[in-house]
N, CA, C and O of each residue as an XYZ file, in Angstrom:
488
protein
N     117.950    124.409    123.638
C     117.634    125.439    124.589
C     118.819    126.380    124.617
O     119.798    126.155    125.327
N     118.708    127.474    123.805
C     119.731    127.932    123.610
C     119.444    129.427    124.551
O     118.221    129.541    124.637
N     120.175    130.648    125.307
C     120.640    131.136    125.346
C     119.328    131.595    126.397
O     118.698    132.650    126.323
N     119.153    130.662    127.226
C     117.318    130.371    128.143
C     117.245    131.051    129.266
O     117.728    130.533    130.273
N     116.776    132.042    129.331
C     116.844    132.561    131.039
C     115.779    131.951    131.736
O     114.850    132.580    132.242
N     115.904    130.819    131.762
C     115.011    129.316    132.658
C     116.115    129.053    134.109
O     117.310    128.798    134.258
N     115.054    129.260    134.913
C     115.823    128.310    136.290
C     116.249    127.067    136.135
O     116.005    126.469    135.087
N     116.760    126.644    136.876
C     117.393    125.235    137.208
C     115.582    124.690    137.507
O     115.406    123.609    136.946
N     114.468    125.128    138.135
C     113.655    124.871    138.464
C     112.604    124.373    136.913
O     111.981    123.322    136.756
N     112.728    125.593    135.927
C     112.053    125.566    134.798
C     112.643    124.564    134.203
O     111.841    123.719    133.805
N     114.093    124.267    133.926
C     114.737    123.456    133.111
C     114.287    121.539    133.301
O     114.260    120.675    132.425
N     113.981    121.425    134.845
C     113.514    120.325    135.687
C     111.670    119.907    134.742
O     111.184    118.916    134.198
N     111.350    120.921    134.940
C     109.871    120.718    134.649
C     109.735    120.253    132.897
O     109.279    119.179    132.504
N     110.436    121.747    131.726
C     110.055    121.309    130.664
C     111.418    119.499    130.311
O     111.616    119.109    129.161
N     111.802    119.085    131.037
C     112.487    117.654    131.072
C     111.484    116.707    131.205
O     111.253    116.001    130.223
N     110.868    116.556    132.177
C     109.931    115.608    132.339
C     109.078    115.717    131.591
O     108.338    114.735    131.650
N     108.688    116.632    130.681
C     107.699    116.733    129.634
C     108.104    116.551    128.520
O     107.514    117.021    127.548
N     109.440    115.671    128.395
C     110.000    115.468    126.897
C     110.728    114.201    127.226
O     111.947    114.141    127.386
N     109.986    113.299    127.308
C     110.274    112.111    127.347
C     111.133    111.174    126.154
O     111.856    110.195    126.337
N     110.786    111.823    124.961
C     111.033    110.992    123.948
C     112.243    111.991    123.372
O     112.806    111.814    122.292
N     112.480    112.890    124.148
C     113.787    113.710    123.389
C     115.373    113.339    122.599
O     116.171    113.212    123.528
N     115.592    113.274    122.194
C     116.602    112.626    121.123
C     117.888    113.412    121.081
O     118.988    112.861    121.110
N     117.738    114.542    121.020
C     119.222    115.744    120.463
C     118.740    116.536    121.768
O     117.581    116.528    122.182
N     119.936    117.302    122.419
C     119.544    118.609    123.428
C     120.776    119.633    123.192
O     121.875    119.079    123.182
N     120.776    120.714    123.044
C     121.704    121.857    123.146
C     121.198    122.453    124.370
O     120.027    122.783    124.557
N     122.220    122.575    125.244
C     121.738    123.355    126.308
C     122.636    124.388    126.400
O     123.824    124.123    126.214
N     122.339    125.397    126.625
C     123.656    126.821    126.472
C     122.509    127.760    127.063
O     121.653    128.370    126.422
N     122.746    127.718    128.743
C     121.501    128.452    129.445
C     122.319    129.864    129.394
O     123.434    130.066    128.915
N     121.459    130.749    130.012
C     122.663    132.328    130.555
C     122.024    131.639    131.791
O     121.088    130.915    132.131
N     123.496    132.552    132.420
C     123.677    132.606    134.211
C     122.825    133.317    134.134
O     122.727    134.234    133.319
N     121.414    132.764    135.676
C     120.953    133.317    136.512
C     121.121    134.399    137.637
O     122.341    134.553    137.698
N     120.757    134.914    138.210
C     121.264    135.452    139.453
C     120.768    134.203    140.901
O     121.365    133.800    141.899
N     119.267    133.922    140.256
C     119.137    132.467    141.635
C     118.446    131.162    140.914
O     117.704    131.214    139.932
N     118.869    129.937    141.647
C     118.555    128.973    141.280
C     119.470    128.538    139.369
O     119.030    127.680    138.604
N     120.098    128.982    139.228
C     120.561    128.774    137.525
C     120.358    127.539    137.095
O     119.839    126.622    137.731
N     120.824    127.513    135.862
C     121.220    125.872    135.521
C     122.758    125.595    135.654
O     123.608    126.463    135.454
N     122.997    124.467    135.966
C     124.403    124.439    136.839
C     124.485    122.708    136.065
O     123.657    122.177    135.325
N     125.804    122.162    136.582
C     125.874    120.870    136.765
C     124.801    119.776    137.102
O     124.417    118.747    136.545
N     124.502    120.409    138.192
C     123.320    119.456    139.040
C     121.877    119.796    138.250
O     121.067    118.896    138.473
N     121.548    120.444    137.722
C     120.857    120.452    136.509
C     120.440    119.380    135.839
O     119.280    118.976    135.754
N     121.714    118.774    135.210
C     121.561    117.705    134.493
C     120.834    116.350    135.072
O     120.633    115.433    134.276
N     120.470    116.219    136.329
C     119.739    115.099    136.893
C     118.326    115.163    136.064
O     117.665    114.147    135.848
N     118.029    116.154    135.730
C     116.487    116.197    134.738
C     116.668    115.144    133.807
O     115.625    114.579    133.481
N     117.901    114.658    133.204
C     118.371    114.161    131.983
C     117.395    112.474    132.084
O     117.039    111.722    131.178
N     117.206    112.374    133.680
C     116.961    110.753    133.893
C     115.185    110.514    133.251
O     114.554    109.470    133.418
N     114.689    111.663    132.570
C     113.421    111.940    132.417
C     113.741    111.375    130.682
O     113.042    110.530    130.124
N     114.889    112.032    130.075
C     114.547    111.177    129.094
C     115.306    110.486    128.411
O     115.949    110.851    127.427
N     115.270    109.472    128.889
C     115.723    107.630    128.436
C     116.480    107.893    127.197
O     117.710    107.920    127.211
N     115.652    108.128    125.915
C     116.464    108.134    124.477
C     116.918    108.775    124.142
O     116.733    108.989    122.943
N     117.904    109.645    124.882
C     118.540    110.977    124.537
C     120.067    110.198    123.921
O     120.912    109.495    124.476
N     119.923    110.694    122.588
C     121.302    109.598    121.886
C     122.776    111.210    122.056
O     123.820    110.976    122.664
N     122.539    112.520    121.471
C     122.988    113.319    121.616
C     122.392    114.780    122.755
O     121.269    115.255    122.926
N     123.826    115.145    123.381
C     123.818    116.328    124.247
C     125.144    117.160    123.708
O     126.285    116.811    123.407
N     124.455    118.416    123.729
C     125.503    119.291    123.340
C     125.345    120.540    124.670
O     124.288    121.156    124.805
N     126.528    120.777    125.568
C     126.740    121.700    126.389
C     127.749    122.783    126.128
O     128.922    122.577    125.819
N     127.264    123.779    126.258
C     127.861    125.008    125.989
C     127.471    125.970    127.311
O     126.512    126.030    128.080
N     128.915    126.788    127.130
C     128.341    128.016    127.686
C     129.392    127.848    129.427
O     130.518    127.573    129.842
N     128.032    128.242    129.889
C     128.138    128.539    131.673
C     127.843    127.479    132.410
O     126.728    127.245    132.876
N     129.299    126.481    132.602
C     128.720    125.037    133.890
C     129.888    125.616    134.520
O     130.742    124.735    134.621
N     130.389    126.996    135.104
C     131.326    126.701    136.353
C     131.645    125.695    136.764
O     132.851    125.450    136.782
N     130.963    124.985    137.121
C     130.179    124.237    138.610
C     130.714    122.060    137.991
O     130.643    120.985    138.587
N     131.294    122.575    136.243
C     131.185    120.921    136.217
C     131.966    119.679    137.261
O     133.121    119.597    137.680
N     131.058    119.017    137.398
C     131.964    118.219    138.010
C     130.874    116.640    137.750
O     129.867    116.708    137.045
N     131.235    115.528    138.334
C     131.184    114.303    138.002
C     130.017    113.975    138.766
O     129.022    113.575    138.163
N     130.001    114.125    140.384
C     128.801    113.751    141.160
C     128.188    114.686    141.088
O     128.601    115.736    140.596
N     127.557    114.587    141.356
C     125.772    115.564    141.148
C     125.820    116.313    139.771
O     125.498    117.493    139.630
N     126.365    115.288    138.537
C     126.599    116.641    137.339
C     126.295    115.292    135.920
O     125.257    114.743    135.552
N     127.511    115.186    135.521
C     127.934    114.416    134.417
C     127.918    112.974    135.182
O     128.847    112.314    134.715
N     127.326    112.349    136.025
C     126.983    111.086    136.517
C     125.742    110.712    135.782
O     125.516    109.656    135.192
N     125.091    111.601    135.898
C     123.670    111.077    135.415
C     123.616    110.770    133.920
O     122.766    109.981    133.507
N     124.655    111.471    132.922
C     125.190    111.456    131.545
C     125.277    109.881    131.571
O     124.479    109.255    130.873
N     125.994    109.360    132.167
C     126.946    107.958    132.373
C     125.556    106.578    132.624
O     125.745    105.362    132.648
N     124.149    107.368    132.789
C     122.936    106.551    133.419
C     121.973    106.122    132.231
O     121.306    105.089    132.177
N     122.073    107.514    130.946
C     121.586    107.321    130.074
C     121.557    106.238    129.208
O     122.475    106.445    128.413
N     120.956    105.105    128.902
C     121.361    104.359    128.118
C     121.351    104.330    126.704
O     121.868    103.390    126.102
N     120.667    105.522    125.968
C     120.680    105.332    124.408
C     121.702    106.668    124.160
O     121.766    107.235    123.070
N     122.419    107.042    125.245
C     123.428    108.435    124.534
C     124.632    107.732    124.197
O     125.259    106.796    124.692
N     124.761    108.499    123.169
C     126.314    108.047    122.245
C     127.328    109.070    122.399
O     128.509    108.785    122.597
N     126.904    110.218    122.314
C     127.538    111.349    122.373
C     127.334    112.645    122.976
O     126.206    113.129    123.074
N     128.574    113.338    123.461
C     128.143    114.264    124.356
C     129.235    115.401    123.640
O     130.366    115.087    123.270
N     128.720    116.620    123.539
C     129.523    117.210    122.792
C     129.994    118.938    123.976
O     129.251    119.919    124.021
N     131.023    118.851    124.570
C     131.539    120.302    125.396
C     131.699    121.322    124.566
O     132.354    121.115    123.545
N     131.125    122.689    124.818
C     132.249    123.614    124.177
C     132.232    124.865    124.956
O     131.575    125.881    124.726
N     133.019    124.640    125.868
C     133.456    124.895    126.889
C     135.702    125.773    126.847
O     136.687    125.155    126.442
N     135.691    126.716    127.213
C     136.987    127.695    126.831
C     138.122    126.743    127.627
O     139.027    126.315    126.911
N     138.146    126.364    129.102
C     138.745    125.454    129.667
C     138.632    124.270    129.998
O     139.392    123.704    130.784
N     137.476    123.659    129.325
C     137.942    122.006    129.701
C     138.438    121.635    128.963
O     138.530    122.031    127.801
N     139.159    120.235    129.786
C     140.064    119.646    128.761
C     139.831    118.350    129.315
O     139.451    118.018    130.437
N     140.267    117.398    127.866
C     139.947    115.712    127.741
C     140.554    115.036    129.185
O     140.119    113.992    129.670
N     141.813    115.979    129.850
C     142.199    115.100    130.923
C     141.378    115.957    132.021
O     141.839    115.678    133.128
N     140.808    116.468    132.074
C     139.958    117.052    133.641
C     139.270    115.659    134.130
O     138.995    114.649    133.481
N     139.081    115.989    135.593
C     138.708    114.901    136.674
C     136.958    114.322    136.279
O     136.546    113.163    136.337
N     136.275    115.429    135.929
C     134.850    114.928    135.299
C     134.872    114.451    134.083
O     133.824    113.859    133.823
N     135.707    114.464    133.145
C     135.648    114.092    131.613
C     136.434    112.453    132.166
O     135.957    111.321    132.093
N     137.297    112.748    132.515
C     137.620    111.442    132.936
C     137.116    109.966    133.367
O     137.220    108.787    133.027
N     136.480    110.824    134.370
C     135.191    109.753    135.390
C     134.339    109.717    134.625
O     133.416    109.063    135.111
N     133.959    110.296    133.012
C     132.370    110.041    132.482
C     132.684    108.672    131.638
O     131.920    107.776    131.276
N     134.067    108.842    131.465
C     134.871    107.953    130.078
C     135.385    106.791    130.981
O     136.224    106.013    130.526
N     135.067    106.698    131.820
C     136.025    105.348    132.792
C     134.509    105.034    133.003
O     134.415    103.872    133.399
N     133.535    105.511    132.910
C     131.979    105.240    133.266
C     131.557    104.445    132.257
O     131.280    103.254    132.397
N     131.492    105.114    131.145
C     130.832    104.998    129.771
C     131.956    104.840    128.768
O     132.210    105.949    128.298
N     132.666    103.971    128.299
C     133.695    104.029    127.361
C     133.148    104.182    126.142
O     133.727    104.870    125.301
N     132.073    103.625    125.901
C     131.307    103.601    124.428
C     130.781    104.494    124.184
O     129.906    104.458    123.318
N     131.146    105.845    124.950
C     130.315    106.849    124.508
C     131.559    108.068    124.212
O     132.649    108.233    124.759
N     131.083    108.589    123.443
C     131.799    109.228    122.412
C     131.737    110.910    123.068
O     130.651    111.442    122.839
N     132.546    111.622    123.688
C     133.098    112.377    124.303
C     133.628    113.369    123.554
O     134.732    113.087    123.088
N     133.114    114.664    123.230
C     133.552    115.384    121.869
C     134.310    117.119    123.039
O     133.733    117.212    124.122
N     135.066    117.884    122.859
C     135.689    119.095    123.072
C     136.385    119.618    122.412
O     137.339    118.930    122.048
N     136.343    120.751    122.004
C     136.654    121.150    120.654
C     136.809    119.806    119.787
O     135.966    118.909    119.784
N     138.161    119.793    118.956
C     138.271    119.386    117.899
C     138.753    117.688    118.308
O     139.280    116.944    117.481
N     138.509    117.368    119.455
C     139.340    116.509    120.126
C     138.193    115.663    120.954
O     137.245    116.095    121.610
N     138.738    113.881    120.617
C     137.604    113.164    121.432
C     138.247    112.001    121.876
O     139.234    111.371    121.495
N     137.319    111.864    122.905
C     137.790    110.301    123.214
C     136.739    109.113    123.488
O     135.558    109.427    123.640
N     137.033    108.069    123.540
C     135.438    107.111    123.448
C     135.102    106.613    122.241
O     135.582    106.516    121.111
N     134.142    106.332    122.827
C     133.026    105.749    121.286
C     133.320    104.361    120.714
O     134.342    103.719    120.956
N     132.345    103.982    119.953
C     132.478    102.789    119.553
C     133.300    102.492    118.203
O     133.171    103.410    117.393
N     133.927    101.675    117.862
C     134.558    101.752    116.853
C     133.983    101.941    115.581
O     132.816    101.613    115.366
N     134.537    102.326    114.923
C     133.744    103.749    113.569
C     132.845    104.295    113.704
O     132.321    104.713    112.671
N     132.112    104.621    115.132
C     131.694    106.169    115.612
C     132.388    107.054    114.336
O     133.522    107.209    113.883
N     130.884    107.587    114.002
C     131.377    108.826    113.587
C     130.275    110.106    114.846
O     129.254    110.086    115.533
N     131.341    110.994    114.474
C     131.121    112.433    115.452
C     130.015    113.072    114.902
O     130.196    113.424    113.736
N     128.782    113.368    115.439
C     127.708    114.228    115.067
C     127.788    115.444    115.343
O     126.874    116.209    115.033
């Protein structure tokens, strides 16, 4: 879902209709109401086998509760990939996802942490 002028509302709906989803790029544009934000990502609990997420773009808003918690709920994700201008591996939400989920493989720019041993990076 690349570059989606979808609400936080639209983004909710086509989730639950992709149950069996596997890979996601999400890189919404800012809204003026309702956007896709952090809290967004609660749609994610719709689908179970999501092994890769790739976030880009516009999450102001990241943070751990109401955001990248629900990341940590998924049970078939391996990898989550940021590309994002200021986060970094030690911020307070990257932190709490990796003290959550150690086996999951945590990608920002060129730099990761996690994963299972000989994880390779998708």
């Amino acid at each position: 879902m690349h570059r989606c002028d979808w609400t936080d509302a639209d983004l909710q709906t086509v989730l639950k209709a992709l149950p069996e989803l596997e890979v996601l790029e999400l890189k919404p544009n800012r809204m003026k109401a309702d956007s896709i934000a952090a809290r967004s990502l609660r749609g994610l609990v719709a689908c179970p086998k999501l092994r890769l997420i790739q976030l880009t773009g516009n999450f102001a808003d990241l943070r751990y509760e109401d955001g990248l918690d629900v990341l940590a709920k998924l049970p078939a994700l391996q990898q989550v990939n940021f590309i994002f201008k200021d986060l970094k591996l030690d911020s307070d939400a990257v932190k709490r996802l990796h003290a959550a989920r150690p086996d999951l493989l945590i990608k920002i720019g060129e730099k990761t942490i996690g994963g299972k041993p000989g994880q390779k990076v998708m």
